[in-house]
N, C-alpha and C positions, 0 to 999 in steps of 0.2 A: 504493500500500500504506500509505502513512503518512498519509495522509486517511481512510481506510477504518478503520485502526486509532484514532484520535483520536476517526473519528465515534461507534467502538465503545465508548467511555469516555465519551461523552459520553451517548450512549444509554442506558447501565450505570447512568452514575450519578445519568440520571431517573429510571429505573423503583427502584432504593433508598432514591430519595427520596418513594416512592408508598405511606406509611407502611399504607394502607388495602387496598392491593394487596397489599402484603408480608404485614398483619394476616392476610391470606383466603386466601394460598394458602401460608401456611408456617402458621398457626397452626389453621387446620383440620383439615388431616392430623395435626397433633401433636396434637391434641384427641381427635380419634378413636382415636390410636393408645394414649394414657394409659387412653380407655377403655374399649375392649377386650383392650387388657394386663390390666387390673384383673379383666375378667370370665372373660378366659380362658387369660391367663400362665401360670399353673402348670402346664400340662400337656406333655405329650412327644406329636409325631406321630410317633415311628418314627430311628434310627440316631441318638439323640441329640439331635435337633433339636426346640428349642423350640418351642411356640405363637405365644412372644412372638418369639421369632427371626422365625418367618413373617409375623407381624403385622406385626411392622419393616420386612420388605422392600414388603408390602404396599403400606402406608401413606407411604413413602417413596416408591415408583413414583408413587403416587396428588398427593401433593403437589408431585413433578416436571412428570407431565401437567400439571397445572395452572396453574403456572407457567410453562414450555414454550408454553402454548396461548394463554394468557392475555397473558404479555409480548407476541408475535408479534401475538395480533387487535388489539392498542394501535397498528396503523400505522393503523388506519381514523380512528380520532382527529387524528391527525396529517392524512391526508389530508383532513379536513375542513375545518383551521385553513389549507390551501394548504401546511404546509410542507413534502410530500412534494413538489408542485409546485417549489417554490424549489431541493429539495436534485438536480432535475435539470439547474437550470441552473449547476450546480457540477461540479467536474472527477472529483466520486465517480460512476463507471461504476457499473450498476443490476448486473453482476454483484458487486461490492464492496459494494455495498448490503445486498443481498441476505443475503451472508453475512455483514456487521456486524449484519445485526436477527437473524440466526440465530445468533450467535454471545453476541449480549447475552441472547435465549433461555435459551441455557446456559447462562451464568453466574448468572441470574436462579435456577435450578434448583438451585444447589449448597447453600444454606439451607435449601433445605426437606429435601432430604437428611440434611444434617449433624446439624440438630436432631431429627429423628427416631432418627437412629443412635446419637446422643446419650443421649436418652429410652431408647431401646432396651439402652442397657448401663448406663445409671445405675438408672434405673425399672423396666424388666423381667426387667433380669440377665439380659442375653443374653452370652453366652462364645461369642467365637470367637476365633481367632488373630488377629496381624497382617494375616499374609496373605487368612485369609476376609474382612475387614473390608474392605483396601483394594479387594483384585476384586468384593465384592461393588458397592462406592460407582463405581470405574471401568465397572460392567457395565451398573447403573442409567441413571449420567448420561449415556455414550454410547449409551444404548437409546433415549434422548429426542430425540433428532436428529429422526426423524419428526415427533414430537410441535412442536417447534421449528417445524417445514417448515410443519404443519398450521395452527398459528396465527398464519402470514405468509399462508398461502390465504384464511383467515377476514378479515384484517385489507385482503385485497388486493378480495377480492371480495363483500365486506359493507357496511354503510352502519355510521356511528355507531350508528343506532337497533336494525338487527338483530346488529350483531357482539357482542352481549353476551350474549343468548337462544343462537343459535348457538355461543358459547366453550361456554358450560354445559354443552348440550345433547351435544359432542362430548367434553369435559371427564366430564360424568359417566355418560354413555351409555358411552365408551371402559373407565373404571375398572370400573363393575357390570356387563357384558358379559363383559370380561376378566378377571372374579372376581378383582379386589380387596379385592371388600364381603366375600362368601362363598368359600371353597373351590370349586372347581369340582366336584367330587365330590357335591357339594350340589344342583348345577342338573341342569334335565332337559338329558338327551341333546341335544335341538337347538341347546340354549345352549353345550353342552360341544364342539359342532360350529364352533359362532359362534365362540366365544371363541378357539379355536384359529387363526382367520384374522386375531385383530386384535393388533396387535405390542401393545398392553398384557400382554395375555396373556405372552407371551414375556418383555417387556421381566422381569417379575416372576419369572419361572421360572427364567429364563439367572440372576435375582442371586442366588436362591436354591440352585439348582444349585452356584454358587462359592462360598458361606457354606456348604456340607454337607449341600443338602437336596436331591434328585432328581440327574438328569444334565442335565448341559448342553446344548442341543441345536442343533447346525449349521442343521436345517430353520427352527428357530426365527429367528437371524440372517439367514437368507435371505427371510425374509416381514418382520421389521426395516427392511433392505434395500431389497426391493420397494417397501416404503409409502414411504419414503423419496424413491424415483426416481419414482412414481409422483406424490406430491402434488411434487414439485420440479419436475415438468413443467405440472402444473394453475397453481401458483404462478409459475413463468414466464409463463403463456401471463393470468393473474390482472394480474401487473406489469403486462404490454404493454398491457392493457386498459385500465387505474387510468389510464396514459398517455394516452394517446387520450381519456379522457373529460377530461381536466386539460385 
């Protein structure tokens, strides 16, 4: 445990030192979000709840994916330099592992949050309570866990050359699918079918639902969940392989 935790500070405090990595996936979603506050802040969808409140959650889920997906496919780098190679002939067990690169994930994902929530009550004038604010930030960042899992899969089972087309691809296919860009109300039926099976979708609903907008929904944390267990088994069976070819 206390190798596993060390390795996870260590991990943490390369990727915050990845000034260009940090620039793109905390400074993007902020960008977007100033400017779509701007074009459509002022308005009310229904029980009090702002535009820009919704944008907020939005744009925050969107910058977590990113981060989540992006820090995780960064093992395929490391695997290339041998030093995944070296960190097996070390007393860190590959399920410790596992959960120090998933867990610097997280932590990678709490800035792009903050600053957005940020943005959101100084720039958009978003009001909510105490309480809306922290459940809504605790519903986000624990929705990202998939997202975390997803880009150890990419990192596990990619090459340097395709894990960066691939983060994107799953990075921005997940947000525009999961009506981050748009309201889902917006998309045809098939999309509003789609969307409903991909935990972005959720992750954004369940934080909204706790800031005052819609209901919370059980079914939703259960497909969370699912993608969760599901890519944590692809990503184990991802490891064993990165191993064997080492």
């Amino acid at each position: 445990m206390t190798m596993a935790l060390r390795y996870t500070g260590l991990s943490a405090r390369t990727a915050f030192r990845n000034k260009r990595f940090l620039i793109f996936t905390i400074g993007l979603p902020l960008v977007m979000y100033l400017i779509y506050s701007n074009l459509y802040g002022g308005q009310n969808i229904g029980d009090g709840y702002s535009v820009s409140a919704y944008l907020m959650v939005s744009m925050a889920a969107f910058g977590g994916i990113g981060a989540a997906i992006n820090t995780g496919a960064r093992v395929a780098i490391e695997r290339s330099t041998g030093w995944n190679r070296q960190l097996r002939l070390t007393a860190l067990t590959p399920p410790a592992y596992l959960v120090a690169k998933a867990a610097v994930s997280m932590l990678v994902c709490l800035p792009a949050i903050a600053l957005v929530f940020l943005a959101g009550r100084v720039v958009g004038q978003v009001h909510l309570t105490g309480v809306q604010w922290l459940s809504a930030a605790v519903v986000l960042w624990l929705g990202l866990i998939p997202f975390a899992v997803a880009g150890l899969v990419i990192g596990f089972a990619g090459t340097p050359e395709s894990v960066q087309p691939i983060s994107m691809l799953a990075y921005l296919g997940s947000s525009l699918l999961g009506g981050l860009w748009f309201p889902l109300e917006s998309m045809a039926g098939w999309m509003q079918d789609v969307a409903k099976l991909l935990p972005s979708y959720h992750l954004a609903a369940n934080a909204r639902a706790v800031s005052g907008y819609g209901d919370f929904s059980a079914p939703g944390v259960l497909v969370l969940a699912g993608w969760t267990v599901a890519l944590g088994a692809v990503g184990a069976w991802a490891y064993r392989r990165s191993g064997r070819r080492a």
